[in-house]
C-alpha positions as CSV (number, residue, x, y, z in Angstrom):
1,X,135.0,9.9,69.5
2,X,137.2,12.5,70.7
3,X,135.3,15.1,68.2
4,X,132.3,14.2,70.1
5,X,133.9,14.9,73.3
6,X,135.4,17.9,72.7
7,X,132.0,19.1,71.3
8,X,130.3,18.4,74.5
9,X,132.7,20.4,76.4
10,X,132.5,23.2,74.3
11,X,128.7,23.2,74.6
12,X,129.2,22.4,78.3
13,X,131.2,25.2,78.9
14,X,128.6,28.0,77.0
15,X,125.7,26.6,79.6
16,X,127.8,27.4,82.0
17,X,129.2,31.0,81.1
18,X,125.2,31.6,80.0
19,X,124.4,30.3,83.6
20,X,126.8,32.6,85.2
21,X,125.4,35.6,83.1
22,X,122.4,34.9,83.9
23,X,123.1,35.1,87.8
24,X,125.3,37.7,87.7
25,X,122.2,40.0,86.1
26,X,119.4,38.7,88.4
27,X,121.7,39.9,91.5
28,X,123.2,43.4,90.1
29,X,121.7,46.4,91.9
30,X,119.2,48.2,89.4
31,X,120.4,51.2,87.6
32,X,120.4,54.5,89.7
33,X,117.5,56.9,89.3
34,X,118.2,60.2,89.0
35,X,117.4,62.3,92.3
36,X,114.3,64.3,91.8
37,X,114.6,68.0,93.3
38,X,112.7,68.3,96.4
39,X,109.9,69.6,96.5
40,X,109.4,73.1,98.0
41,X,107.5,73.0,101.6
42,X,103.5,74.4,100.9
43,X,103.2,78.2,102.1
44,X,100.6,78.8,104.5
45,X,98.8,82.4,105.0
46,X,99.3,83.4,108.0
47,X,96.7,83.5,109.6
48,X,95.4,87.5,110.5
49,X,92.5,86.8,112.9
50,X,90.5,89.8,114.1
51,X,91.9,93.5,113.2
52,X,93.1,94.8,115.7
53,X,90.8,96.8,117.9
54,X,93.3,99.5,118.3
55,X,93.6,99.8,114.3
56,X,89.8,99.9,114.4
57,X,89.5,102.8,116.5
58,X,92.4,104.9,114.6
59,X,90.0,104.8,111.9
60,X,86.7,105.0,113.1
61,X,86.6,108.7,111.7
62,X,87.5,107.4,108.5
63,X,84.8,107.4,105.8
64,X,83.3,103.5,106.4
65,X,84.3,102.2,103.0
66,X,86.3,98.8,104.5
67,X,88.8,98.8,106.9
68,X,91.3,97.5,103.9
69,X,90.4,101.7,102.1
70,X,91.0,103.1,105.5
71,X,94.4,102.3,106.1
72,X,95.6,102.1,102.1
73,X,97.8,104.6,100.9
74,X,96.7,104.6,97.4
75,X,96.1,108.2,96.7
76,X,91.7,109.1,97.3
77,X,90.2,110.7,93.5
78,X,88.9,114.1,94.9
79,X,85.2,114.1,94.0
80,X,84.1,116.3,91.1
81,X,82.9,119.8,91.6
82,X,79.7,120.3,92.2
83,X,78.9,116.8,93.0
84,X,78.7,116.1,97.1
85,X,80.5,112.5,97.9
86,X,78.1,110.4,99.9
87,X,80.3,109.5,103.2
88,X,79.7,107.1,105.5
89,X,82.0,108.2,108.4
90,X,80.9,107.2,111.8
91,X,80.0,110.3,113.9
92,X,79.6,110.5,117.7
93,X,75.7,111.1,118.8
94,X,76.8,112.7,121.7
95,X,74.4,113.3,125.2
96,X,70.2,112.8,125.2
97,X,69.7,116.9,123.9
98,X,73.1,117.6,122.2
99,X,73.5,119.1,119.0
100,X,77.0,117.0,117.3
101,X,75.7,117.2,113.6
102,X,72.8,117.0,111.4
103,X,70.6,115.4,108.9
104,X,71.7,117.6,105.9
105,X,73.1,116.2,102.7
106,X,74.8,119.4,101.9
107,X,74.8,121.5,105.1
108,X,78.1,122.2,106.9
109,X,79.2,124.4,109.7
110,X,82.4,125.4,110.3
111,X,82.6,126.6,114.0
112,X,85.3,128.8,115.6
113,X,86.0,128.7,119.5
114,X,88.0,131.5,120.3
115,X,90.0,131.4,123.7
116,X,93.7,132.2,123.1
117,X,95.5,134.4,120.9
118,X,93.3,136.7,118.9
119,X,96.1,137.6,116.1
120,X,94.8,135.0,113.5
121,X,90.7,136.3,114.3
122,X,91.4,139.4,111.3
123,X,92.4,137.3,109.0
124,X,89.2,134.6,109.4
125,X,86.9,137.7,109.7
126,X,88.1,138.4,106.4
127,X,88.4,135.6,104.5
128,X,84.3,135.2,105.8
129,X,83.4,138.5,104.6
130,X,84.9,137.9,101.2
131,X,83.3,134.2,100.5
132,X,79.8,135.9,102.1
133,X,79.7,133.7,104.6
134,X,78.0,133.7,108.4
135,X,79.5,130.9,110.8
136,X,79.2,130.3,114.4
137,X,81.9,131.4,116.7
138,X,82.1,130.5,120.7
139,X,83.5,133.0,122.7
140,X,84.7,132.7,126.0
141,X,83.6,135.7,128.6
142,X,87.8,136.7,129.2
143,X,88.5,136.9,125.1
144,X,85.5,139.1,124.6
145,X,87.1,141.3,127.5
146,X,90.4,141.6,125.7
147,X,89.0,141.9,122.3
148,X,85.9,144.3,122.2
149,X,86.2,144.9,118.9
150,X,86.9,141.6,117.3
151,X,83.9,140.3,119.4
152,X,81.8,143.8,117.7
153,X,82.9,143.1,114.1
154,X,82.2,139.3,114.6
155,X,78.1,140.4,115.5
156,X,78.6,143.5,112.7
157,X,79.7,140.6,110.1
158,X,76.4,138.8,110.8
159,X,77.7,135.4,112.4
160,X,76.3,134.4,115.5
161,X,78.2,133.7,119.2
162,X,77.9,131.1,121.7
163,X,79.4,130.9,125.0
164,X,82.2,128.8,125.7
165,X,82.8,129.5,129.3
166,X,84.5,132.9,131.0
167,X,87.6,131.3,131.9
168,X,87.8,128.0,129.7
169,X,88.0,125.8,132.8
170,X,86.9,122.0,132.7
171,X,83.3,122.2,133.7
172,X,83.6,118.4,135.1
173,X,85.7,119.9,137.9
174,X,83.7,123.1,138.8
175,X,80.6,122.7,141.0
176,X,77.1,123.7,139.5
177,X,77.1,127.2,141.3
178,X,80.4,127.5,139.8
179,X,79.1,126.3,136.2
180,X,76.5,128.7,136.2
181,X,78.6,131.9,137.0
182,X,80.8,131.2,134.4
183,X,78.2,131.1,131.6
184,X,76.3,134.2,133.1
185,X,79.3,136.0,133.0
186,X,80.2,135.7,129.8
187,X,76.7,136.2,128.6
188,X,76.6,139.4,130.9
189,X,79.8,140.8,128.1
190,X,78.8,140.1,125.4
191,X,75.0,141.7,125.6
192,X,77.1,144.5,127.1
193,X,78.9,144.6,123.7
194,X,76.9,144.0,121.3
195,X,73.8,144.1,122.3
196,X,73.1,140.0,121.5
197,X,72.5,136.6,123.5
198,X,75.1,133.9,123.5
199,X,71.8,131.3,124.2
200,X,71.2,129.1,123.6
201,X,74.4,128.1,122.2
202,X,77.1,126.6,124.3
203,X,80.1,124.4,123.8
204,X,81.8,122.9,127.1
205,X,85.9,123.9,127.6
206,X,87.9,120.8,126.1
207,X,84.5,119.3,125.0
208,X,84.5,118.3,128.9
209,X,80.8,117.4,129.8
210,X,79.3,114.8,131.4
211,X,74.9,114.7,131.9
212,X,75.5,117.1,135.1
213,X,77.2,119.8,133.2
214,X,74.7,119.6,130.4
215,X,71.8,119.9,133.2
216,X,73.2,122.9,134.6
217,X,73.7,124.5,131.2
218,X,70.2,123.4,130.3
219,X,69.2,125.1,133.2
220,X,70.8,128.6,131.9
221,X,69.2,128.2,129.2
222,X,71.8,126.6,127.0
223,X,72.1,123.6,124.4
224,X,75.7,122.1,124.0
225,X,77.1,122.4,120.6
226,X,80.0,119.6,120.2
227,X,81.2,118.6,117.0
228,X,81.1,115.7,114.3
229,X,84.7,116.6,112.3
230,X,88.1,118.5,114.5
231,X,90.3,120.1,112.7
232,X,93.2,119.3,115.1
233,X,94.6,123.0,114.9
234,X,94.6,123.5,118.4
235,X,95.3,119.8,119.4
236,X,98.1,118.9,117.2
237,X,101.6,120.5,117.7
238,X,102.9,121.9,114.3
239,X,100.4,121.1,112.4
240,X,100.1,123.0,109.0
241,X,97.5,124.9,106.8
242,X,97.8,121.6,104.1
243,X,96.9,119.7,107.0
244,X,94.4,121.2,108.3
245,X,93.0,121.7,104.9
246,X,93.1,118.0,103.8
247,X,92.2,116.2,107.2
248,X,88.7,118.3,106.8
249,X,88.2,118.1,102.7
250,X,89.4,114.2,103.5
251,X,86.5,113.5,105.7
252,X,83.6,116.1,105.5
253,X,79.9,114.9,105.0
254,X,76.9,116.7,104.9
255,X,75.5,117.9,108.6
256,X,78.9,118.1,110.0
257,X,80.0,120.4,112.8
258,X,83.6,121.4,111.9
259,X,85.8,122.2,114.9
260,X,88.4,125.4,114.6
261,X,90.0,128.2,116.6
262,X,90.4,131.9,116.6
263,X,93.8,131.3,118.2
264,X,95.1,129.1,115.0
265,X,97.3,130.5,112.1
266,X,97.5,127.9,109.6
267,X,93.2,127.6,110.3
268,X,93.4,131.1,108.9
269,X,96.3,130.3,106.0
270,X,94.0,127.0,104.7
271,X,90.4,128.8,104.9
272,X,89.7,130.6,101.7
273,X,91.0,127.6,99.6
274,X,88.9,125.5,101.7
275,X,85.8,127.2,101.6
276,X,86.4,127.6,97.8
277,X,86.9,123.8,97.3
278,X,84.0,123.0,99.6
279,X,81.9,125.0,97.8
280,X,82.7,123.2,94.8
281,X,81.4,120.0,96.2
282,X,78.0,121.3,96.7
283,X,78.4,122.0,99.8
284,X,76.9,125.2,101.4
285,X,78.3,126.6,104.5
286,X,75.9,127.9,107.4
287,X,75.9,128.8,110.8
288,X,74.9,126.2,113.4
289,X,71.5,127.7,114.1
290,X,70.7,127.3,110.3
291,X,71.8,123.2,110.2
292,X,69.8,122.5,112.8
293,X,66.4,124.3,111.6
294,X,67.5,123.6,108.5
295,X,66.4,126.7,107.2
């Protein structure tokens, strides 16, 4: 009897430690997971909008590939020699009657407006005279007066003159009576020195002109001459002959009208390299009569 007791106390007491187990598992906390790393916040492009009209205008002189190619500084391939690169730089149409550039594929004119010092002029003359070739230069009335013979040997040389003025004021600011005195004037010297008109070729001081100036000129007889591609030489302080040199190889296109100066010595430094890689382009230099008859 008290084997069978002691049995049911034994079996007694295992319920109840398998009871206790039991609870003691059913309310435990589970096991802690391991943190996962957070996960990194989602980058958003920024957003660019519009480019900036300002950036648009910096370039707008830039051959028209993409706005992205214009302001890249990955270095351009220079196109091979005898092979004229098809630009598609913007250029300026300028007033109802003015001549800014033409329709030629191959056709450039380099232009040379001669106003202040005359020391670099040599130099140009002979660079011209050794590559063969007749440009357009504008003269203004007082130059001519100070330099006979440089304004002789231009005509002698076989390049042709227009008139830029007698005193190289704005014309914007003169009155019409005074407009006209200026361009007769200068026309007036240079017949007297070489025997040759300046018309009808004329290119307005500073590029100043406005449809009034170019009615009084039209009236003397004149066409204004502007210009699709500036060399900056007489615009930019310190500017050098590699400059000048690789702002016009850079960006020239058939028809252009390529601005320069007499005054300019690094103009004269970059020329005969110039015209020698220009020429190896295709491209054939001319005076600014000859682009636009294209003859």
């Amino acid at each position: 009897m008290d084997s069978r007791r002691s049995q049911v106390r034994w079996v007694l007491a295992g319920l109840a430690a398998a009871i206790m187990l039991l609870l003691a598992s059913c309310s435990a906390p589970p096991p802690a997971r391991k943190a996962s790393p957070p996960s990194a916040p989602a980058v958003q492009e920024p957003d660019r909008g519009e480019p900036d009209r300002g950036e648009l205008a910096r370039h707008a002189t830039k051959p028209e590939h993409k706005l992205k190619a214009a302001v890249t500084t990955k270095e351009v391939t220079p196109a091979a020699p005898s092979a004229v690169p098809l630009h598609h730089r913007k250029r300026m149409a300028g007033y109802p009657g003015e001549i800014t550039h033409a329709s030629s594929p191959t056709k450039i004119a380099l232009t040379f407006d001669a106003g202040a010092s005359p020391a670099p002029t040599p130099s140009i003359l002979k660079t011209l005279k050794s590559a063969g070739l007749q440009v357009t230069f504008f003269l203004t009335g007082k130059w001519c007066e100070q330099n006979p013979d440089l304004v002789k040997e231009i005509v002698a040389d076989g390049h042709e003159i227009g008139n830029h003025s007698y005193s190289h004021q704005d014309f914007r600011k003169l009155s019409d009576d005074a407009i006209a005195e200026q361009l007769r004037q200068t026309e007036d010297i240079v017949m007297r020195l070489t025997g040759r008109t300046t018309k009808p070729l004329f290119r307005p001081p500073y590029g100043g002109r406005d449809k009034r100036v170019l009615s009084v000129a039209g009236q003397e007889g004149y066409t204004s001459v502007y210009w699709s591609l500036d060399s900056l030489d007489a615009f930019k302080k310190g500017i050098t002959s590699q400059e000048i040199e690789n702002r016009i190889l850079d960006r020239i296109q058939g028809g252009d009208i390529v601005l320069m100066h007499c005054g300019s010595a690094p103009t004269a430094d970059a020329l005969a390299d110039m015209i020698s890689k220009l020429q190896k382009r295709g491209y054939q230099i001319v005076k600014v009569s000859e682009l636009t008859s294209g003859g």
